[in-house]
C-alpha positions in Angstrom: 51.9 -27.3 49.4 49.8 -26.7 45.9 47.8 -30.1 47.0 46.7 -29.1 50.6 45.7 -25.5 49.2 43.6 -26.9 46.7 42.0 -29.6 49.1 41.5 -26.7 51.5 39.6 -24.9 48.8 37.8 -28.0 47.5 37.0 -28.3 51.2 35.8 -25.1 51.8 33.8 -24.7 48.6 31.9 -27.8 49.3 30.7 -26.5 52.7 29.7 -23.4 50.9 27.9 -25.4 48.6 26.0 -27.6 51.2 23.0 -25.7 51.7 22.0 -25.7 47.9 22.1 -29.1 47.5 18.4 -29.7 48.0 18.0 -27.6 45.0 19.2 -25.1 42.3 19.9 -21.9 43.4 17.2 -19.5 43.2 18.6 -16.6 41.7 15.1 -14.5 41.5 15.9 -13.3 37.8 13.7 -14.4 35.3 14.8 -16.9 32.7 18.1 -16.8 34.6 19.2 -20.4 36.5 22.7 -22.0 38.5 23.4 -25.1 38.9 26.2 -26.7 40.5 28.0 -30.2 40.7 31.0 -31.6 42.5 33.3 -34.9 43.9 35.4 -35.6 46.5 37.4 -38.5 45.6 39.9 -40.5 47.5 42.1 -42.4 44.8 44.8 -45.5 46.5 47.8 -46.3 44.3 49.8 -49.2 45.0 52.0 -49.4 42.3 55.9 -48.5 43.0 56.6 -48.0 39.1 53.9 -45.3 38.0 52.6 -42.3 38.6 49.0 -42.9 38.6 46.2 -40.6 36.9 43.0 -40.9 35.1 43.8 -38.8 31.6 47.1 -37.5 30.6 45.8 -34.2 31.0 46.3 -34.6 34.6 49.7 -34.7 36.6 50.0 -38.3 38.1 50.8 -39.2 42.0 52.8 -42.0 43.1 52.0 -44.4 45.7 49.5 -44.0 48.5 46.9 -41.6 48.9 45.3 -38.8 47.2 42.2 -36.4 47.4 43.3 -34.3 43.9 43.0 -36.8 41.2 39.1 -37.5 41.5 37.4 -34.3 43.2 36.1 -31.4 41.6 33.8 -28.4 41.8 31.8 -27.3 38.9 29.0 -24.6 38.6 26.7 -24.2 35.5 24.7 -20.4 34.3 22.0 -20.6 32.1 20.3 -17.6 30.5 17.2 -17.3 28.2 17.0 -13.9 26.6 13.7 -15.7 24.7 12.5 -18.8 23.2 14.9 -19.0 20.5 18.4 -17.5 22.0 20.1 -18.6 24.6 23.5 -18.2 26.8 25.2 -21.3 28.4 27.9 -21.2 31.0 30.2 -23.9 32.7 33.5 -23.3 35.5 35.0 -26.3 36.7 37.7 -26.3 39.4 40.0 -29.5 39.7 43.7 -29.9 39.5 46.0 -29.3 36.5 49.2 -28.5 35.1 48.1 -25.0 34.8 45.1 -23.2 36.4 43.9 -20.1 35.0 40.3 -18.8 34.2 40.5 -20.1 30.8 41.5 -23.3 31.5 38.4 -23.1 34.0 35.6 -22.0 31.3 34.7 -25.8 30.2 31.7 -24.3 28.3 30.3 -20.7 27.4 28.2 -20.2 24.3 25.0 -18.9 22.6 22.3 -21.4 21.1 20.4 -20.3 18.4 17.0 -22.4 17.9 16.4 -21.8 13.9 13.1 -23.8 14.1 12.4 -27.0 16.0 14.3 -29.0 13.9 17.7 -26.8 13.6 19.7 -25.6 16.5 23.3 -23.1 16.3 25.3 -23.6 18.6 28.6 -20.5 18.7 31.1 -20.5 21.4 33.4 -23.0 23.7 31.2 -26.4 23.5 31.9 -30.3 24.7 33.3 -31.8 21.2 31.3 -35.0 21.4 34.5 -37.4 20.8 32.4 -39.4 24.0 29.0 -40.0 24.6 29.3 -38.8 28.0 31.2 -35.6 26.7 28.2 -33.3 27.9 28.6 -34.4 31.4 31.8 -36.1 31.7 32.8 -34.0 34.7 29.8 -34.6 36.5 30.4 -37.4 39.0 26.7 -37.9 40.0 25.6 -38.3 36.4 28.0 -41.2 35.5 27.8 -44.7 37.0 31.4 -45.0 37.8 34.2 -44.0 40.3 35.6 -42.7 37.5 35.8 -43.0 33.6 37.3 -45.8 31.9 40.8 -44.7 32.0 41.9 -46.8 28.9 39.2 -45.4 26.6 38.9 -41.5 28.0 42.3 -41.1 29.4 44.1 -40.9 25.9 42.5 -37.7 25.2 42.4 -34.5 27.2 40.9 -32.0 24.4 37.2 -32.8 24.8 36.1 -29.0 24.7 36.5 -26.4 21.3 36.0 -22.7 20.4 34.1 -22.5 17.5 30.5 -23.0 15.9 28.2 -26.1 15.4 25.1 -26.9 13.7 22.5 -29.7 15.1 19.6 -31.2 13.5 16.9 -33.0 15.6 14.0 -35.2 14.2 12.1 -37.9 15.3 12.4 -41.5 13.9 10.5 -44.6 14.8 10.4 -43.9 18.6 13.8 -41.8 19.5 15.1 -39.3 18.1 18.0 -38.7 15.9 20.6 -35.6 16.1 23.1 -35.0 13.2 25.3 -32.6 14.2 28.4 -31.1 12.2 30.9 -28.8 14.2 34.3 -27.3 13.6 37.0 -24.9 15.6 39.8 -25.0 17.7 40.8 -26.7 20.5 44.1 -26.1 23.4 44.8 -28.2 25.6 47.7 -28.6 28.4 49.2 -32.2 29.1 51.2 -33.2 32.1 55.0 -34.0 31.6 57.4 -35.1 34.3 58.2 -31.8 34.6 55.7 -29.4 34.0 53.2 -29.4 31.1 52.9 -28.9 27.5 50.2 -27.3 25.0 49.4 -28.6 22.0 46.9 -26.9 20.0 44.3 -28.4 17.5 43.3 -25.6 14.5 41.4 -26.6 12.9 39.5 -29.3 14.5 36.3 -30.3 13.1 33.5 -33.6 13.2 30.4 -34.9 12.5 28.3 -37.0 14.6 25.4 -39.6 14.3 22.9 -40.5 17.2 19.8 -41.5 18.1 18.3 -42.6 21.4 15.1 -43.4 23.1 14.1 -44.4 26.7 16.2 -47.6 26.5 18.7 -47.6 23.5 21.5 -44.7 22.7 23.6 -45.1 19.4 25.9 -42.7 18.1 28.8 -42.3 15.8 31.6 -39.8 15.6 34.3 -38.8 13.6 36.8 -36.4 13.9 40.0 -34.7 12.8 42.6 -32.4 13.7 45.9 -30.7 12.9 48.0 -30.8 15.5 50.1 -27.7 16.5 53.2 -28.1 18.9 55.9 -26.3 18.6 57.4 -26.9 21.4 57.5 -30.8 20.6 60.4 -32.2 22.2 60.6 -35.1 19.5 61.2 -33.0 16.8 64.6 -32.4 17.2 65.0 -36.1 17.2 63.5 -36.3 13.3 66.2 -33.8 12.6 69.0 -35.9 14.2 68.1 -39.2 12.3 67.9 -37.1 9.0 71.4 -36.1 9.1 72.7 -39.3 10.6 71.6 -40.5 7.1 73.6 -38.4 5.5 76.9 -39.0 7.6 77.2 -42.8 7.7 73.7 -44.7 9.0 71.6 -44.1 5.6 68.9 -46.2 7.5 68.0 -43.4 10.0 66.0 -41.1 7.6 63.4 -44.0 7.3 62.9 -44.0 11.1 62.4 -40.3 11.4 58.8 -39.1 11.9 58.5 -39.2 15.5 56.8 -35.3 15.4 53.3 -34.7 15.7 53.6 -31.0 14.9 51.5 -29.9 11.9 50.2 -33.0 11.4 46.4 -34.4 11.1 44.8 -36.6 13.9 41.8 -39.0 13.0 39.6 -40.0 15.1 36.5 -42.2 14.6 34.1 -43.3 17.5 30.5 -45.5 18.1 29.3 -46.1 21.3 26.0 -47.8 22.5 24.1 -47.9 25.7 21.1 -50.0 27.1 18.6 -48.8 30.7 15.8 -51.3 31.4 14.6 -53.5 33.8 17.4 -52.6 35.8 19.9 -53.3 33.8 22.5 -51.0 32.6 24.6 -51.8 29.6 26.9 -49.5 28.1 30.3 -49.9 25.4 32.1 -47.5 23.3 34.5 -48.5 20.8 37.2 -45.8 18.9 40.3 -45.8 16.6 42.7 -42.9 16.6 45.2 -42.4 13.5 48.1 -40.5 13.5 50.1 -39.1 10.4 53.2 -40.1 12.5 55.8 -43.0 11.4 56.0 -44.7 14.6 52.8 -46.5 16.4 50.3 -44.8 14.2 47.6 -46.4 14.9 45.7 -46.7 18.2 42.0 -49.1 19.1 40.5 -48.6 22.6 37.3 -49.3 23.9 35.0 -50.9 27.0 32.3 -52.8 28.0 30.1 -51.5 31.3 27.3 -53.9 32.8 25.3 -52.9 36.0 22.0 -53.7 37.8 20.4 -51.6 39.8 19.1 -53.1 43.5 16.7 -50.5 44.1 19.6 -47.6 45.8 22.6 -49.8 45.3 24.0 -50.6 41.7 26.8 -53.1 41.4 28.5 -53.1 38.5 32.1 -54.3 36.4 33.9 -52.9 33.6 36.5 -54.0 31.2 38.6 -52.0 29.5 41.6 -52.0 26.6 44.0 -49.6 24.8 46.5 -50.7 22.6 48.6 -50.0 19.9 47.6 -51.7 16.5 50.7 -53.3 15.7 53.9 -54.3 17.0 56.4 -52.5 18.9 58.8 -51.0 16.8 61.9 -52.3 17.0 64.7 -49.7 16.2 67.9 -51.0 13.9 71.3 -50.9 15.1 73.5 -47.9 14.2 77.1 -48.1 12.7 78.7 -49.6 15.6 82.1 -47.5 14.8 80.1 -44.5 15.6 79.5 -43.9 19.3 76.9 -40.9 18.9 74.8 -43.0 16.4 74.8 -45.8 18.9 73.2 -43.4 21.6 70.9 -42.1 18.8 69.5 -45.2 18.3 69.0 -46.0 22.2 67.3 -42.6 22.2 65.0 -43.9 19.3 64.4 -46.7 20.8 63.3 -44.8 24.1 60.8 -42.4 22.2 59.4 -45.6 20.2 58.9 -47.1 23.4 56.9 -43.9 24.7 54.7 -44.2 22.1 53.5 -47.6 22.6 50.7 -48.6 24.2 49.1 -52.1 25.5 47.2 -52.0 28.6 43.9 -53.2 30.0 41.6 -52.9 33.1 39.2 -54.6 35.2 37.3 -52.5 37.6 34.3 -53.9 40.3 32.5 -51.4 42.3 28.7 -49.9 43.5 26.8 -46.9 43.5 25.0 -45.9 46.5 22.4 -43.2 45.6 21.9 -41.9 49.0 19.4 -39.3 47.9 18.4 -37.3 44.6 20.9 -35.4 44.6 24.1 -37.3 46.7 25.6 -40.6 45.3 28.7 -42.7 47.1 30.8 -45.0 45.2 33.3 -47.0 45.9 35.4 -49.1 42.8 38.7 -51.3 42.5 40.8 -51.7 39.7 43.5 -54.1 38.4 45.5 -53.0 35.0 47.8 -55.0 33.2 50.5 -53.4 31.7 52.5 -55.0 28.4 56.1 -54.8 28.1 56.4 -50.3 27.9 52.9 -50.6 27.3 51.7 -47.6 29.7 51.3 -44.4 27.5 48.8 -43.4 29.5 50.4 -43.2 32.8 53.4 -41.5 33.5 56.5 -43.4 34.6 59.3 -43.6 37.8 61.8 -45.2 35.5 60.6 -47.2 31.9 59.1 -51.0 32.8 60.3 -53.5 30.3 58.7 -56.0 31.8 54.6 -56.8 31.9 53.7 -56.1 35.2 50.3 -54.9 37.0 49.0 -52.4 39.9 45.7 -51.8 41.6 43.6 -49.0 42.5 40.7 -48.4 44.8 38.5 -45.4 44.6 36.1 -43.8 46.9 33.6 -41.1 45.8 31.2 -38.4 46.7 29.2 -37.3 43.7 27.0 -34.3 44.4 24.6 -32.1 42.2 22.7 -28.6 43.3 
């Protein structure tokens, strides 16, 4: 029932939205402007073993159809109250674990030009952790279908309340942006049944880039404390302590499954190349957790397209995996029956926590005018033995195995 509703609404707010598409709406205030952007995406699964998604912030949908997974309606207010302040807005409607107007708010904060080199920035911004973070959610400003899932589905906190300061100067011919920022970040993920919300406090970065008409570097790094209390693993550290204690000393050397009030690192580069045609784009990251288990995490992609005047083929490669083997739990006291479940149970959340998957995707972007954009893109992932963090699961897969996915879109800006 939740999914037609919110196609009905998707639905009905794209017809409202029709007649502004030719351009922004004109709001007859001074210094006062809207802008809007939207998809309607139809995503196939044909995978009988997953529940397909494209971050784990979403809930996933099992085989066949759906409209949910890829659609969205967003609307942007901007205010100037004069040359040096102003206000910043963003809503975005799509599907989640939990809607409320706060989850909606992806952006809302004051800018602060200091002089033309400094710029503070105070309120809920885009975090940077991708170069697309600024317009991630805007279909018609991205190439693809939809993002690299191995590379931006891992993380779902790409927003944070707090305060940032930017510095802009020119160098050679681009120009180069240091930027320093630091707050808090909440974020819901999807379970299999419901959602969690983990919160980052504090959350803080730096960032490096520089770009001109055909080259864009940039750099990131970034780190976190995590708080969850409601982390369902951490009753599982407290079990293997005092198995160590009653007769399996081993155990206390495999707890450290929590995550909560521990530090996540994260450290990003990404490049990108537009000329003659040709569009060239890669971003590389590493993600280290203070956990015991699969602490380590690479991901990262490689995007090549040329554009035939309207149409723009292009392919993509992707990879996430674990740095490391899969951890192999030892055997328990085989004369205790509750240790031996203990360790099938540690075994299961090591599993979870491993990762080792890749992607292929082909597709094309129409641009049927400046403002409308169709796209249409297959994908073929490989999947290593419990190798799907990413995705939830029907039942765990101890087996490689592989699925496809085709995915038609409607980008849209006004």
């Amino acid at each position: 029932m939740f999914k037609l509703r919110y196609r009905l609404h998707l639905l009905l707010l794209w017809i409202i939205t029709y007649p502004f598409q030719a351009a922004a709406f004109d709001t007859g205030i001074d210094n006062f402007h809207i802008n809007g952007y939207g998809s309607l995406g139809l995503v196939y699964n044909d995978s009988d073993d997953i529940y397909y998604r494209h971050s784990i912030e979403q809930e996933g949908f099992d085989k066949g159809f759906d409209w949910t997974t890829a659609s969205n309606l967003g609307m942007q207010l901007d205010y100037a109250f004069n040359h040096k302040l102003t206000f910043t807005t963003q809503f975005l409607l799509e599907k989640r674990p939990e809607n409320s107007l706060n989850r909606s708010i992806e952006s809302a904060f004051f800018s602060y030009h200091i002089n033309d080199a400094f710029e503070l920035n105070i309120g809920r911004m885009p975090n940077g952790v991708f170069m697309s973070s600024e317009y991630k959610n805007v279909g018609f400003a991205n190439l693809w279908a939809h993002h690299p899932v191995e590379f931006y589905g891992q993380i779902a906190s790409d927003k944070y309340d707090g305060v940032e300061l930017k510095h802009n100067s020119r160098l050679a011919d681009g120009m180069l942006t240091t930027s320093i920022w630091g707050g808090r970040s909440h974020f819901p993920y999807a379970i299999s049944d419901g959602s969690e919300e983990v919160i980052f406090e504090p959350n803080y970065g730096v960032s490096l880039g520089w770009e001109n008409q055909t080259w864009q570097f940039r750099v990131l790094y970034s780190q976190a404390k995590i708080n969850d209390k409601a982390d369902p693993v951490a009753a599982l550290d407290e079990a293997l302590i005092q198995a160590s204690e009653f007769g399996w000393p081993e155990a206390a050397s495999l707890a450290g499954f929590s995550i909560n009030d521990t530090w996540l690192k994260y450290l990003a580069a990404g490049v990108s190349y537009d000329k003659d045609n040709w569009l060239i784009q890669s971003e590389l990251s590493l993600v280290k957790a203070e956990t015991s288990v699969q602490d380590k995490y690479a991901s990262g992609y490689l995007s090549v397209g040329h554009r035939f005047g309207s149409i723009t083929p292009y392919i993509i490669v992707s990879k996430f995996k674990t740095l490391g083997s899969r951890e192999k739990i030892t055997s328990a006291p085989a004369f205790i029956p509750a240790y031996q479940q203990l360790q099938a149970i540690t075994q299961a959340a090591s599993n979870a926590m491993y990762t080792d998957q890749g992607s292929i995707g082909i597709g094309a972007r129409w641009d049927v005018s400046q403002r409308v954009s169709l796209k249409a893109q297959w994908d073929r992932t490989w999947i290593e033995k419990y190798g799907d963090f990413i995705f939830e699961q029907k039942n765990p897969i101890d087996k490689q195995h592989s699925f496809n996915t085709f995915s038609l879109t409607m980008d849209f800006i006004f």
